[in-house]
C-alpha positions in Angstrom: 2.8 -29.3 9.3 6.4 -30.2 9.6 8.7 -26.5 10.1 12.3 -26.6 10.4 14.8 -24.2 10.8 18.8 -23.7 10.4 20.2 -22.5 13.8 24.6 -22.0 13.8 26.6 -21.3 16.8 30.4 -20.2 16.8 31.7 -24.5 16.1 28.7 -25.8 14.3 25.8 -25.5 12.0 22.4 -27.7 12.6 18.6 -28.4 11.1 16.4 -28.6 13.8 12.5 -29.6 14.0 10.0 -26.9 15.6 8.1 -28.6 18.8 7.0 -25.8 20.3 8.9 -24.5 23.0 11.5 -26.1 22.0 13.9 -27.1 18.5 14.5 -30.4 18.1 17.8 -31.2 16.7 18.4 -33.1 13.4 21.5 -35.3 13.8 24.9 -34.3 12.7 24.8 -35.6 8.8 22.2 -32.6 8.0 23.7 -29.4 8.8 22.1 -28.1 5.9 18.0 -28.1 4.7 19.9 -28.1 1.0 21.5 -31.9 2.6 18.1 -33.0 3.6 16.4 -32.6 0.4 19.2 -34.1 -2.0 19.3 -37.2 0.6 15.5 -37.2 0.6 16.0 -37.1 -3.2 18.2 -39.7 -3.5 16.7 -42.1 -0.8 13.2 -41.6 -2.6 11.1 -40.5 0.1 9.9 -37.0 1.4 12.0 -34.8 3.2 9.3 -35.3 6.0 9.6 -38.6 6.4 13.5 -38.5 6.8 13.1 -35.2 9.2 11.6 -37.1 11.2 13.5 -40.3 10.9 16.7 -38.6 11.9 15.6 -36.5 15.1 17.7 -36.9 18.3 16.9 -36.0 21.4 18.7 -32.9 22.0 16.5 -29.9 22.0 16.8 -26.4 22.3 14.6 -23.8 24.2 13.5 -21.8 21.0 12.8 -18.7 22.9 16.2 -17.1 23.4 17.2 -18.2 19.9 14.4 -16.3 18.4 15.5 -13.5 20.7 18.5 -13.4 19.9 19.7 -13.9 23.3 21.8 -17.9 23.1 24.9 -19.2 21.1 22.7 -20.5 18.5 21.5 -17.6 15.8 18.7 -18.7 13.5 19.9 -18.4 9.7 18.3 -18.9 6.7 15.3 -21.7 6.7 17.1 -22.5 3.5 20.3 -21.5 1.4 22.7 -23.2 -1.0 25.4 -23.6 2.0 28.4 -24.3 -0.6 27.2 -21.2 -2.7 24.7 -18.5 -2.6 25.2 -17.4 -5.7 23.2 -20.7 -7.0 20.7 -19.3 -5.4 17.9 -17.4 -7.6 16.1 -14.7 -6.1 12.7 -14.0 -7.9 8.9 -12.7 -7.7 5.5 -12.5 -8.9 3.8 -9.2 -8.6 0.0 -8.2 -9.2 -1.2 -11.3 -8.1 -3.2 -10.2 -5.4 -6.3 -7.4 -5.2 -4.7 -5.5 -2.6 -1.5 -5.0 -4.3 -3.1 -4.0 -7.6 -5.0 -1.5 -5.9 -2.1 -0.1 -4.4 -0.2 -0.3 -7.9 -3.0 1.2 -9.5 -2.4 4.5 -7.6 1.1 4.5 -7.6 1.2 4.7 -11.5 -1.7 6.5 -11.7 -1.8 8.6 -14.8 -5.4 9.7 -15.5 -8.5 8.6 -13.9 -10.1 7.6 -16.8 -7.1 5.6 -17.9 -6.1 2.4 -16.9 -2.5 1.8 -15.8 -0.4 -1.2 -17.1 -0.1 -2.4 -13.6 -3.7 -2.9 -13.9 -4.1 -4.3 -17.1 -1.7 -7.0 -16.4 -4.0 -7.4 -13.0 -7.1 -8.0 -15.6 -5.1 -9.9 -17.5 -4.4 -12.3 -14.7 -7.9 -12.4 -13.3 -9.1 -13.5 -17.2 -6.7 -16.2 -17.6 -4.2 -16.8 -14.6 -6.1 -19.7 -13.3 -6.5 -22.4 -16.4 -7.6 -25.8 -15.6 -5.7 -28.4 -14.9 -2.6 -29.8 -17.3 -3.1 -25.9 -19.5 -1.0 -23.1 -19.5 -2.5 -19.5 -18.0 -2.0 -16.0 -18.7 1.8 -15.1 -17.4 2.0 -13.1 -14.2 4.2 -10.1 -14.2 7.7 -11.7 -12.7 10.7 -9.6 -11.3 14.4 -11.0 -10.6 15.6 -9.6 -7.0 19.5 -11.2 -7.0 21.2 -14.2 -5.9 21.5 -15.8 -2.2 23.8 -13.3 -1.3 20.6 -10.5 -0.6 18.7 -13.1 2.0 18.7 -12.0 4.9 17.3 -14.2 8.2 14.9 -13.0 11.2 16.5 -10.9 12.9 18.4 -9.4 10.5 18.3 -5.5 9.4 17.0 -5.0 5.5 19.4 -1.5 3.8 18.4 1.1 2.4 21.8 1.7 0.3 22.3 5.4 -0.3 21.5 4.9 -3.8 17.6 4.1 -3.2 15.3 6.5 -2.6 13.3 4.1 -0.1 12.7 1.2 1.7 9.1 -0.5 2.4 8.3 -3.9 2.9 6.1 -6.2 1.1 4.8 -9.3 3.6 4.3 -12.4 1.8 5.0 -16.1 1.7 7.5 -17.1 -0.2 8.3 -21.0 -2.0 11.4 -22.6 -1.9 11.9 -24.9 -4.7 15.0 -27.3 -5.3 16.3 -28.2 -9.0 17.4 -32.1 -9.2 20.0 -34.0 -11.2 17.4 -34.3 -14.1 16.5 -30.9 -13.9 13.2 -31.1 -12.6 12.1 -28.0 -10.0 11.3 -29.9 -6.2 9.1 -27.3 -4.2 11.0 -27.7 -0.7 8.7 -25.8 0.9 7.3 -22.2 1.8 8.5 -19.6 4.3 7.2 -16.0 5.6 8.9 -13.3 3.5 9.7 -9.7 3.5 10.1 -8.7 0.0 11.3 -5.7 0.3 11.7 -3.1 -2.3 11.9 0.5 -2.9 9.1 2.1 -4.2 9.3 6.0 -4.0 12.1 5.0 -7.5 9.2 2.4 -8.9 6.8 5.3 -8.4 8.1 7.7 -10.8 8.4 5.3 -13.8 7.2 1.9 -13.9 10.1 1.1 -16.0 12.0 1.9 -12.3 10.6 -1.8 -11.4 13.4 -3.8 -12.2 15.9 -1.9 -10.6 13.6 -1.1 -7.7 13.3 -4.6 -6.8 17.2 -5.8 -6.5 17.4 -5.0 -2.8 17.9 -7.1 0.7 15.0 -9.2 1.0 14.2 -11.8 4.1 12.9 -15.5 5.0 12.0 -17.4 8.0 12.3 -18.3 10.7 10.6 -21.3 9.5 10.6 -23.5 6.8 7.0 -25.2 6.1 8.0 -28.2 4.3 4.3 -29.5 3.8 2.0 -25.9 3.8 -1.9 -25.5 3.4 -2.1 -22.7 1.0 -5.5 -22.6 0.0 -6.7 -19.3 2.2 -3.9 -18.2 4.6 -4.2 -15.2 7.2 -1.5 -13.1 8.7 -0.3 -9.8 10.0 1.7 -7.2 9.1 3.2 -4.5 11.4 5.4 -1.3 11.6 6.8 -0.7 14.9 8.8 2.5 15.5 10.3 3.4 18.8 8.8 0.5 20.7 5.0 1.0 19.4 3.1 -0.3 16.9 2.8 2.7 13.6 0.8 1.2 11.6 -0.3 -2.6 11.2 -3.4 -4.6 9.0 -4.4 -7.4 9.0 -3.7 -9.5 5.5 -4.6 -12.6 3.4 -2.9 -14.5 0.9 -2.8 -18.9 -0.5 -4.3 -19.4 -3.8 -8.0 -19.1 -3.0 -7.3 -15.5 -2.6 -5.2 -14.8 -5.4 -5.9 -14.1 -9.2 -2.9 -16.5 -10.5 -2.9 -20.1 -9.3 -0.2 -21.6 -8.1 1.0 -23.9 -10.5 0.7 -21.2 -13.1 3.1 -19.1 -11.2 5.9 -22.3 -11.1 5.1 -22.8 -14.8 5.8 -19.2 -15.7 9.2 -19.0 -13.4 10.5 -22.7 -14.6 9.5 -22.8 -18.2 12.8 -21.0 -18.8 15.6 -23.5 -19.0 18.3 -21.2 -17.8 15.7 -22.2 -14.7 16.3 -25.6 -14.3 19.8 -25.9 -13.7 20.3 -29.2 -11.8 21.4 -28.6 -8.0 20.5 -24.5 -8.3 18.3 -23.5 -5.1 15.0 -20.9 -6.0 13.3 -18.5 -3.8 10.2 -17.1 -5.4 7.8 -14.3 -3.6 4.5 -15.1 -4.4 3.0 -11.4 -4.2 1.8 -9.5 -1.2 -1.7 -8.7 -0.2 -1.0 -4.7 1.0 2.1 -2.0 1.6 2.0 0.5 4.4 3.9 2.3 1.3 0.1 2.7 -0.1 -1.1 3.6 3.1 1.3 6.8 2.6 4.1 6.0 5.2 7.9 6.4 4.4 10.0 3.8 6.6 12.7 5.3 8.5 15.9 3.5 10.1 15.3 1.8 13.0 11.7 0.7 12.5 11.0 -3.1 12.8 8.9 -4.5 9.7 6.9 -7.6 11.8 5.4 -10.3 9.4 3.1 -13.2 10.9 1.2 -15.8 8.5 -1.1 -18.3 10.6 0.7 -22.0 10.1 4.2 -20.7 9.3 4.9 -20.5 12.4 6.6 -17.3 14.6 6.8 -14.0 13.0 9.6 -12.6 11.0 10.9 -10.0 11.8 14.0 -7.4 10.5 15.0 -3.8 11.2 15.4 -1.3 8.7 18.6 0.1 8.3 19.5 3.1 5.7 22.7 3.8 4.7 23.9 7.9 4.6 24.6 9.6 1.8 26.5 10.5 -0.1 26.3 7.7 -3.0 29.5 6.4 -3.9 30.8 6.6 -7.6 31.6 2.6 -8.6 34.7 2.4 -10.8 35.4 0.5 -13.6 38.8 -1.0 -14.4 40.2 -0.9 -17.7 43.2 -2.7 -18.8 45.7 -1.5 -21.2 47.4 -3.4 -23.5 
C-alpha cells in the first residue's frame, strides 16, 4: 500500500513517500497531497501511479520526524493548503458493535427500554448494507467543523473551558476529494482521533451535535490504496509515562453494520456536498471508548492510536484549557 505524508520545515513544504526507515521525497511541483490529486485528476491516472513517477532521491530518516526531534514537522496527511475552511469535517456514529454498546449505556434510560442510540444501531444492522447499485438505511452522521479543527501527530487535542470533557474515539478516517464535475474522489484513508466530549453528550442525547465540534486528528500517514475489509489496531491511554488503560480494537467493513459505500452515499447525496474543489474528512465510527470503560482524560495524557497497514501510530496529548469560560460578544451596529 502506497502512504504518504506532508512534512514542512521553516523555507519549505514537501509530500514524501513512506519506505520505511526513511521518507522519500516527492519533487518540488507537489508540496501539497491536494496538488497531487488534482494533477492525478487532470493527467487521468491514479495518484499512485504519479507518486511514484515523481519520487527523487532525497530521503529523510523518518524517525526524528516522527519524534519530533528534526527541521521537518509532519502536518496533516491532507488539507486544503490555500483554505481550510473548504475543508468539511464530518462523521458516522453507531456503526460499530462496540460503540453502540457503549452508547447504549450512556443514554441509558430504563432497562427494559431501548435507547435511540440503539435503535438507530438496529436500524443499521437491518438495512445498512444493501446490495450493490441500492440505497441502505442512513447511518447516524455528525458535522465536527472545517479544516481549521485538524490537528496532526503530535499535536495536543483542547479541552476548551466550555466542555465538560475530552475522550478520544480511535478510528480510520476517509479522505475524499470533490472534482471540477462535482464528483466525490476517495483520496485515501488515514488513522483518526475523533475526539469528542462525552460527559455533555451523556446528559442529553440532543448534546451530540454540539458535543462533537471539537479538535480532532489525522495521520501521520495517508493510505492512498487501503484494504478495509477487517482491519486491527490499538488504542492506548498513557499517563505519566505508563500505559492507563489500552484494548485492543477492530474496525474495515467486514466488521461494521453500515457498508462502506452506504456511508459515502449518505454523506454525498447532499449537494451542498459536492462542491467542486472542497476537501472531506469523514470518521467512519470507532470500535470502543476508554470513556465507556469509566475513565475521565486529564491534561497531559497521550491518546496512542495504531491500525495494522496505516502505518505508525498517531498520536496527540490532551490539553484542557482552565476555567473560567469566557463570555463571547456580539457586536451590534447602530445606525
Amino acid at each position: 500500500m502506497i502512504r504518504l505524508v506532508q512534512i514542512q520545515n521553516a523555507a519549505a513544504r514537501r509530500v514524501a513517500l513512506v519506505e520505511e526507515p526513511r521518507l522519500r521525497l516527492l519533487d518540488r511541483r507537489f508540496d501539497s497531497v491536494y496538488a497531487l490529486i488534482q494533477a492525478a485528476l487532470e493527467a487521468g491516472t491514479s495518484p499512485a501511479a504519479l507518486a511514484q513517477r515523481h519520487l527523487i532521491a532525497d530521503a529523510l530518516d523518518y524517525d526524528p520526524v516522527y519524534a519530533g526531534a528534526s527541521e521537518w514537522r509532519l502536518l496533516l496527511p491532507a488539507d486544503h493548503p490555500q483554505d481550510p475552511a473548504r475543508c468539511l469535517v464530518s462523521g458516522t456514529g453507531l456503526t460499530h458493535l462496540g460503540s453502540a454498546r457503549d452508547r447504549q449505556a450512556m443514554h441509558e434510560a430504563a432497562a427494559a427500554e431501548l435507547t435511540d442510540s440503539m435503535k438507530m444501531f438496529r436500524w443499521g444492522m437491518e438495512g445498512g448494507r444493501p446490495a450493490p447499485g441500492r440505497i441502505g438505511t442512513a447511518p447516524e452522521w455528525f458535522y465536527k467543523g472545517n479544516g481549521t479543527i485538524l490537528r496532526a501527530h503530535g499535536e495536543p487535542l483542547e479541552v476548551p473551558a466550555y466542555a465538560e470533557d475530552g475522550g478520544e474515539e480511535a478510528e480510520i478516517a476517509g479522505v475524499y476529494l470533490i472534482d471540477a464535475r462535482g464528483q466525490p474522489c476517495r483520496i485515501g484513508m488515514t488513522i483518526g482521533n475523533e475526539f469528542s466530549d462525552h460527559r455533555f453528550e451523556k446528559k442529553n442525547y440532543l448534546n451530540l451535535a454540539g458535543s462533537k465540534i471539537r479538535t480532532c486528528s489525522l495521520g501521520p500517514e495517508l493510505v492512498l490504496d487501503p484494504v478495509f475489509q477487517s482491519v486491527s489496531g490499538r488504542v492506548a491511554i498513557e499517563r505519566g509515562g505508563r500505559v492507563l488503560w489500552s484494548k485492543e480494537i477492530s474496525t474495515g467493513e467486514s466488521e461494521m453494520c453500515h457498508s462502506l459505500p452506504n456511508i459515502e452515499h449518505h454523506h454525498f447525496k447532499f449537494a451542498t456536498h459536492r462542491r467542486p474543489g472542497d476537501l472531506h474528512v469523514h470518521y467512519y465510527g470507532a470500535h470502543s471508548l476508554s470513556f465507556g470503560a469509566g475513565l475521565q482524560l486529564a491534561d497531559g495524557d497521550a491518546m496512542v492510536i495504531a491500525f495494522e497497514g496505516f502505518g505508525r501510530p498517531l498520536r496527540n496529548a490532551l490539553r484542557v484549557s482552565p476555567p473560567p469560560e469566557s463570555l463571547v460578544s456580539v457586536r451590534t451596529f447602530s445606525s
